[in-house]
C-alpha positions as MATLAB code, in Angstrom:
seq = 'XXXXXXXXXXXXXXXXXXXXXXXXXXXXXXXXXXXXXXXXXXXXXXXXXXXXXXXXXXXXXXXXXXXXXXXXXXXXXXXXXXXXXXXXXXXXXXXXXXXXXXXXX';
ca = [
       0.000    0.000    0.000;
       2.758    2.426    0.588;
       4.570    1.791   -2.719;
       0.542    2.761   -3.836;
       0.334    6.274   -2.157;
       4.841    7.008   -3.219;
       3.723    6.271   -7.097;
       0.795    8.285   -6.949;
       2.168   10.889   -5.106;
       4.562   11.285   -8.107;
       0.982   11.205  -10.205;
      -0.400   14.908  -10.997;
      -3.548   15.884   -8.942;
      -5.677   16.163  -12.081;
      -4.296   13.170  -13.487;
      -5.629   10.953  -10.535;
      -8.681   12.577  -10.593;
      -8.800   11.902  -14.375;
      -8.118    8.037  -13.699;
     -10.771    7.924  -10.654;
     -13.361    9.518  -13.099;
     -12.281    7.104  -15.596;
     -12.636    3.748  -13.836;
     -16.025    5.107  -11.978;
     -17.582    5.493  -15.243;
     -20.215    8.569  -14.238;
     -19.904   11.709  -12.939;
     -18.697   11.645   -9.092;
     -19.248   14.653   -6.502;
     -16.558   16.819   -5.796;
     -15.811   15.673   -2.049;
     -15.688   11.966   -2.988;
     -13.405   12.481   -6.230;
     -10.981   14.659   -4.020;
     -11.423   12.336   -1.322;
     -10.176    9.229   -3.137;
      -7.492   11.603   -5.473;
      -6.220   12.558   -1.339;
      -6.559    8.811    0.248;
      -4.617    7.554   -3.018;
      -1.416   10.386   -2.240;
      -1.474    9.609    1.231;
      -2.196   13.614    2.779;
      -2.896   13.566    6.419;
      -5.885   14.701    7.886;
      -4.636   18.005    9.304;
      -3.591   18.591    5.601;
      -6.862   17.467    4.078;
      -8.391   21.115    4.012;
      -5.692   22.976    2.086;
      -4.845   20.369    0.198;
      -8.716   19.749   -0.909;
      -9.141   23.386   -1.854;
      -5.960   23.084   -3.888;
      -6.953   19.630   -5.722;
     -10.697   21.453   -6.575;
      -8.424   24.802   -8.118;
      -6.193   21.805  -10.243;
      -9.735   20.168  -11.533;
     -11.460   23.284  -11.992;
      -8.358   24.370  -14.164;
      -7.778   21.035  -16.113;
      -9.915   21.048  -19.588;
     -10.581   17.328  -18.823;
     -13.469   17.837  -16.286;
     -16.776   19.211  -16.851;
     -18.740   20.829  -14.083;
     -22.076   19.203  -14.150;
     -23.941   21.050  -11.141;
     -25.016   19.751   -7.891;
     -21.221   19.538   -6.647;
     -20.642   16.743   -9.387;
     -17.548   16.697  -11.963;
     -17.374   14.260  -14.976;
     -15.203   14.115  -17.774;
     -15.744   16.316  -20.904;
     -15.419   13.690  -23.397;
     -18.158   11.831  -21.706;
     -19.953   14.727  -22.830;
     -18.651   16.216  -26.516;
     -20.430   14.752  -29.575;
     -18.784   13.603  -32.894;
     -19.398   15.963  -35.689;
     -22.105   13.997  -37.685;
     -21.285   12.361  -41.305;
     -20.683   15.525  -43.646;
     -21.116   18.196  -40.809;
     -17.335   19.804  -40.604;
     -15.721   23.585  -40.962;
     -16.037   25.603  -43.709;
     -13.618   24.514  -46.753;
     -13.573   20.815  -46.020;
     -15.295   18.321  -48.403;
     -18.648   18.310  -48.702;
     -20.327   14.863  -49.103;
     -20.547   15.288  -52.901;
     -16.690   15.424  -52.854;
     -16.473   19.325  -53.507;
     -15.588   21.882  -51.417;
     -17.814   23.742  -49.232;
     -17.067   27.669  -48.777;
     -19.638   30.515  -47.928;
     -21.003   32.050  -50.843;
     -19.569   35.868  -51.102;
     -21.651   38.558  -52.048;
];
């Protein structure tokens, strides 16, 4: 258990949090995420207030997570949608094979 909490202590905040999220599957609230991310580095509870206030600033920061309301964080590609078939930005191919570009006055 303590070779565990050394390796993940060399882990990035985020990153844990990222790999908690990950293996959960669903959106988590922020306590329990930060909870586990903490328990998993091994911070002492007389640490455990700083140090959580610190871990939310790191997730809040990281474009990874997505605030979902109601305390909860998931991960934003749980979340982004594929462009559909033929959708795309301006000057790709169309499906017809041409190129798409705004008509100009």
């Amino acid at each position: 258990m303590e070779t565990d909490r050394r390796s993940a202590a060399k882990v990035s905040v985020p990153d844990l949090a990222y790999r908690i999220l990950k293996r959960a599957g669903q959106p988590m609230h922020y306590r329990q995420l930060i909870g586990e991310v903490l328990d998993a580095r091994g911070v002492p509870e007389e640490r455990r207030g700083r140090a959580m206030a610190e871990a939310h600033t790191e997730i809040n920061l990281d474009p990874r997570f997505q605030y979902l309301g109601q305390a909860r964080w998931g991960l934003r590609e749980w979340t982004e949608k594929e462009p559909a078939r033929g959708e795309g930005s301006e000057g790709e191919a169309g499906a017809d094979g041409e190129e798409e570009y705004p008509e100009e006055d």
